[in-house]
N, C-alpha and C positions, 0 to 999 in steps of 0.2 A: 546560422543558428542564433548569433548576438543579435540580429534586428530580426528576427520574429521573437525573441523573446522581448525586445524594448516594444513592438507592435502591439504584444499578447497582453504586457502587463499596462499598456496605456490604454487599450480595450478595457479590461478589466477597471481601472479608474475609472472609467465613464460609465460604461454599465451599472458599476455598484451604485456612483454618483446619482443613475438614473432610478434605482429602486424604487417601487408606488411607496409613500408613509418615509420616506429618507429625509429628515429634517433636522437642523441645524439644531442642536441643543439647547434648552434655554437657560439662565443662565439661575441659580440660584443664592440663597444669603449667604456671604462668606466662601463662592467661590473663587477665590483669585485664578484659578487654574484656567477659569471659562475665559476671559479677556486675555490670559497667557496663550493658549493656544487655538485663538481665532485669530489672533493676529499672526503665528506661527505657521497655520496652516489654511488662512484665507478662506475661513469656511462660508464668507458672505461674498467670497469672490466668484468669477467664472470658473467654469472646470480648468480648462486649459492652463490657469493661471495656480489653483488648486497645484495642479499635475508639477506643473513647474515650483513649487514651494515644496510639494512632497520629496521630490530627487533631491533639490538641495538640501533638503534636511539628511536625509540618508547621505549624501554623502562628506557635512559637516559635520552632523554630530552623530552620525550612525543612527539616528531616532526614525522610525517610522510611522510614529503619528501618535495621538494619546487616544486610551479606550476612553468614550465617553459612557460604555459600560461596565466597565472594574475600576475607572479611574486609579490608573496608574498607564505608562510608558508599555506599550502594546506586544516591544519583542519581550521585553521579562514576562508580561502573562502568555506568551503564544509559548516560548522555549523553555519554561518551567514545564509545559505540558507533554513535553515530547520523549523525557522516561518512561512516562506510565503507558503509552502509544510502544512506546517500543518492548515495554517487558509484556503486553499482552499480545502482541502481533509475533515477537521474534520464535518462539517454541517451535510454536504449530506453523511458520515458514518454515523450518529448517527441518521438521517431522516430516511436512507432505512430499518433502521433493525425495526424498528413499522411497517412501513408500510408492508414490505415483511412479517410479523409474521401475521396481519390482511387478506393479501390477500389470505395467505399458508391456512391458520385457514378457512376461507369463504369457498377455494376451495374445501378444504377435507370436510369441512361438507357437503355440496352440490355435491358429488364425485358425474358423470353421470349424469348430471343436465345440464342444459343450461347452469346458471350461473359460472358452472365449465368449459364446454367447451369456453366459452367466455376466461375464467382468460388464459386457459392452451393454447390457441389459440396464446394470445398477449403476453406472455411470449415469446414463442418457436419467435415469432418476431423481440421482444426483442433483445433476447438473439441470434439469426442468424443476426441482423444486426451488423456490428463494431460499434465501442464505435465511433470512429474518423467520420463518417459518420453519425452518431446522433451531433455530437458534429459541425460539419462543414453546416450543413444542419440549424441545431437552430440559429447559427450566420447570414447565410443568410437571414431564411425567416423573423427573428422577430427583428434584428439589420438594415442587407441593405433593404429589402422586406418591411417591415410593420413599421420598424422605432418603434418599440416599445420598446426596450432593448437601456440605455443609450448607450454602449459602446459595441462592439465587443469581448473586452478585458477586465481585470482586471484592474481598474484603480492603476499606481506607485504611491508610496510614495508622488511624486513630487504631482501628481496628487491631492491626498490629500490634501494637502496643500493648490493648488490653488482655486483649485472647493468646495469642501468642504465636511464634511465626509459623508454626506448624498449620494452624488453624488459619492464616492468612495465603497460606501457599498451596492449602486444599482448597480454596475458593477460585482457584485458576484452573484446578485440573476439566471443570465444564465447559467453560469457556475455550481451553486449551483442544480438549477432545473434539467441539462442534467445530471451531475455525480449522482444524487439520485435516477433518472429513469432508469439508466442505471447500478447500482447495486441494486436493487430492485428485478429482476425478477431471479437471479439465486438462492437468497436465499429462495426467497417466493418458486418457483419449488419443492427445497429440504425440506422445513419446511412443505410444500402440501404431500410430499410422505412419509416422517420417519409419520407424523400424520394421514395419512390415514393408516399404518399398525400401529399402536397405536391402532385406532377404532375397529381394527378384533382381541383383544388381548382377553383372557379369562375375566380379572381383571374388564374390563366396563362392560360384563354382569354380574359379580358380585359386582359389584358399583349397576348400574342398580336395582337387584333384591334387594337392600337392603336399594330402598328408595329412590336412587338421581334420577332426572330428566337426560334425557339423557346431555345435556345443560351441569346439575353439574358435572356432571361424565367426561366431556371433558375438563371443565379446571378446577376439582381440582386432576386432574389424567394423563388423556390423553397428554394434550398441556403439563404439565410441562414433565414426560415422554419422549416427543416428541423432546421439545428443549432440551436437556442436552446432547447430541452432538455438539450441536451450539453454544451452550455459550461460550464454550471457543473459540472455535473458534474469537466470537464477544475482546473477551482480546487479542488475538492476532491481529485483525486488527484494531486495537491501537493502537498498536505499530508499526505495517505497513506504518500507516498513515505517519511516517516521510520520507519513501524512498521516498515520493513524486512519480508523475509517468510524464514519460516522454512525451505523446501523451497528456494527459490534459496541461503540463505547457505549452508544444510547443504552441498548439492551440488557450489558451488565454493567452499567453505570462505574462504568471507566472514565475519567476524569484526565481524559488526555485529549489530545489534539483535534480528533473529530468530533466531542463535544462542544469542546468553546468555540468548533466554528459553526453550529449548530445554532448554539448562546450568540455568536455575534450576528449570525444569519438573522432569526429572530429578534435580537437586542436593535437592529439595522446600526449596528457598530461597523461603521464601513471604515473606518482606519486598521482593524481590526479582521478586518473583511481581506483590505488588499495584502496585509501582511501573511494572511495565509497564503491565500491563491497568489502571492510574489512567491513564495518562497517555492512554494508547491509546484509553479513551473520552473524554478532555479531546480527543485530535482531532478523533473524530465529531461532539463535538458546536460544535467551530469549523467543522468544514468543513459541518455542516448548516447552521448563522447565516449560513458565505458564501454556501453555494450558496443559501440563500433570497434573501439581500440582490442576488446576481448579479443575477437574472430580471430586477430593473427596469435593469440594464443595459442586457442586450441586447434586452429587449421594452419599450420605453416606454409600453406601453399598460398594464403591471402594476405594482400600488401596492402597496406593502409596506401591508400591515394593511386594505385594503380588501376582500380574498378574493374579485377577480373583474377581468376587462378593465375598463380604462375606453376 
């Protein structure tokens, strides 16, 4: 995993380096900063050479390069951004996974039923509509349409302050609603289908015949069974939560992480560029180490490094 990640992020170096319009800043009256970090970071050098000045910077002075569009030192403006990424993502993570487990749960008991055709109907809905077209559509109808949603948007800091936190903390409940309904229905899907081949397993007619109610037999066997694929998964988008995402910030101009890589995409702030996407594959590849190490959690029967049941 350590050399595809040095592979991934040396890729990334070069790609970004190779952007159409990626050009070396010029230099303006009074800035000493621009001959500070051209010689710093070899922006008139080869890539290669580039690549090789950016590592030793990180790992002399922990610097990952200067924005040539916020001008300042690139991790203070990327990890300033990563509260406001987290307080509008964390809610409605930790909302959909009850609900999608409830609704997964309902559908498979009821598999062939009405009740199931209804669930399995508004899903596949769901999940065929974009996220940005739910998302764009709830601002209208219940912001400009019905006037029922204080704000369009996530109320700023500043906002806070003047209006007051009550009035700051109703500007989350649209944004909160649209992202929870809208990671809701891919999990419940897959929690509906590993638990419906659960139900056809030997072990519930032998639950079954030895007493339990069909009821007991589904969740003291079945449902847990069922999720121990997901779970880890759920520690992993944990730690997801911080990449922020760029179509929710944009939309209620959230002022975290997935904007300013939006701002640096556009800005062609490529030191600004790599510090994202460095870090962002530093998550994958934590949240693969947990989710692996998870399993022998929740399944005792699985060894880490044995590659099989015991």
């Amino acid at each position: 995993m350590i050399i595809t990640f040095i592979i991934t992020v040396f890729l990334f170096f070069v790609f970004i380096k190779l952007i159409p319009d990626n050009h070396i800043p010029a230099p303006l009256s009074g800035d000493d900063w621009y001959e500070i970090y051209k010689a710093r970071e070899g922006w008139d050098k080869p890539i290669i050479v580039q690549f090789g000045l950016w590592v030793r910077n990180i790992f002399e002075d922990g610097s990952f390069g200067f924005s040539v569009l916020l001008k300042r030192d690139v991790s203070s403006a990327y990890f300033s951004k990563i509260p406001a990424s987290i307080r509008i993502n964390i809610v409605p993570y930790f909302l959909s996974i009850p609900f999608a487990i409830v609704i997964g749960v309902i559908a498979a008991l009821k598999k062939n039923q009405l009740t199931d055709t209804i669930i399995s109907i508004g899903i596949m809905v769901f999940i065929s509509v974009p996220y940005f077209v739910v998302a764009v559509l709830s601002q209208y109808l219940f912001y400009f349409k019905l006037g029922w949603a204080p704000d369009y948007k996530i109320a700023t800091t500043s906002e806070f302050a003047e209006l007051g936190t009550w009035y700051g903390l109703s500007t989350y409940i649209l944004p909160v609603v649209v992202l929870t309904i809208s990671a809701i229905p891919g999990f419940a899907r897959s929690v509906r289908a590993e638990l419906t081949e659960q139900l056809t397993q030997d072990y519930m007619l032998l639950a079954i015949s030895k007493g339990l109610t069909r009821r007991q037999a589904v969740f003291r066997h079945a449902l847990k069974n069922a999720l121990v694929p997901f779970l880890p998964a759920i520690f992993i988008g944990v730690i997801g939560i911080m990449s922020g995402g760029i179509i929710t910030e944009r939309i209620f101009r959230v002022d975290g992480t997935g904007r300013l890589y939006l701002q640096a995409f556009n800005g062609r702030d490529y030191a600004l560029l790599m510090l994202i996407n460095t870090f962002g594959q530093f998550l994958t590849l934590v949240s693969a180490i947990i989710g692996d190490l998870s399993y022998t959690l929740f399944d005792p029967r699985v060894r880490v490094g044995s590659g099989r049941l015991s």
